[in-house]
N, C-alpha and C positions, 0 to 999 in steps of 0.2 A: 831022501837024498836029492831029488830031481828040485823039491821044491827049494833046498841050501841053495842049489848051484844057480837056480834062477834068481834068488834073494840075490846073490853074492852077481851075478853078470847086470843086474836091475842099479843095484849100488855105484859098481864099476863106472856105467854107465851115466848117473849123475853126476859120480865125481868128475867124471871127462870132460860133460859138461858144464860144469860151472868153468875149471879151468878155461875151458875156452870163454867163458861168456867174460870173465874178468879177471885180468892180471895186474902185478903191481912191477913196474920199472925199478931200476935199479937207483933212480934218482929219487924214487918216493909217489911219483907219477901213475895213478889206477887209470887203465885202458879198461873200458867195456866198449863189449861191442851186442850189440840187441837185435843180433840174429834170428836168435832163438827167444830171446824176450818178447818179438813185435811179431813173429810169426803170421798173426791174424792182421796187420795195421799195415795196407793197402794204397800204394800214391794211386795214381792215373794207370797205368802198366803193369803193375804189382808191389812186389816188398820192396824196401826204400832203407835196408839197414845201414846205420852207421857206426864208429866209434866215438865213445866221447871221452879225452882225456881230463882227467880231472887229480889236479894238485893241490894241499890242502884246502878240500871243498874249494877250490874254487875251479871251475870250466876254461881250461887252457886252450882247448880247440874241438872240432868237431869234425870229421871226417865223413866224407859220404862212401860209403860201401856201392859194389857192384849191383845195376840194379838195370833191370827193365824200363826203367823212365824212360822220355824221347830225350837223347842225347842234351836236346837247344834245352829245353826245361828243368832237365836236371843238372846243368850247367849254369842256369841263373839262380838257382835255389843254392848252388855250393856257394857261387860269388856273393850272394845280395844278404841271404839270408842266416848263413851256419856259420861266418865271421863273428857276428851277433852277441852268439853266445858268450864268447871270450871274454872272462874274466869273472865272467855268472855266477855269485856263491851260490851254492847247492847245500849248505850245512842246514837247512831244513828238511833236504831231499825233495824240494818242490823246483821246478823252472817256472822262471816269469813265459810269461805270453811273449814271444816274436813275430813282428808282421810279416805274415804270409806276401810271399813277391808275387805279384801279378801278372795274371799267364802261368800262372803253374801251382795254385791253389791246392788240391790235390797233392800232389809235391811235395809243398809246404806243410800242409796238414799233417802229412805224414810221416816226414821228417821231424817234427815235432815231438810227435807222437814217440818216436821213436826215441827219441833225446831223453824224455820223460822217464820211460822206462827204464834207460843206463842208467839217469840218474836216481831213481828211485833204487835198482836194484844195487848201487855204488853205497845209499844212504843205509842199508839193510843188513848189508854183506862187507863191509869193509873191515 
């Protein structure tokens, strides 16, 4: 019985999460977010999660999540870099390369990094 109820709290528990990793808008629009995807995937300060909305396969925008960055760094990385994306087909499930902004490498790497992940787990799971 003990072992049902751990199968059944273990399950629960993935289900929750997925919901949160990705939702679908009511206009057609998949948000992920690679919270819990990028776990391990490190800027300058720490985790560097963000959202990435993506509308038929293509990357509509890219939001930066709350994060430990230095405020100035992760401030040129929203402006310079996560624009970028916008308009990105993803219907392979791959992202092209975006140049990393200068002074915040780190940052950039990992925002990347991160992007990857939504969109891989977007091409997987939708």
């Amino acid at each position: 019985m003990k072992k049902l109820m751990i199968a059944a709290l273990l399950f629960t528990s993935l289900a929750a999460d997925a919901q949160n990793v990705m939702k679908k808008e009511a206009d057609g629009t998949y948000v992920v977010n690679s919270t819990t995807l990028a776990q391990d995937v490190e800027g300058y300060a720490g985790t560097t999660p963000v959202e990435v909305y993506i509308k038929k396969n293509k990357i509509v925008k890219v939001e930066a999540l709350k994060s430990q960055e230095t405020p100035k760094y992760n401030a040129k990385v929203k402006k310079q870099m996560l624009p970028k994306y916008e308009g990105m087909n993803v219907k392979s499930g791959k992202v092209q390369d975006v140049d990393a902004v200068t002074g915040a490498t780190f940052t950039s790497k990992a925002m990347h990094e991160n992007v990857c992940r939504a969109v891989d787990y977007y091409h997987k799971n939708k």
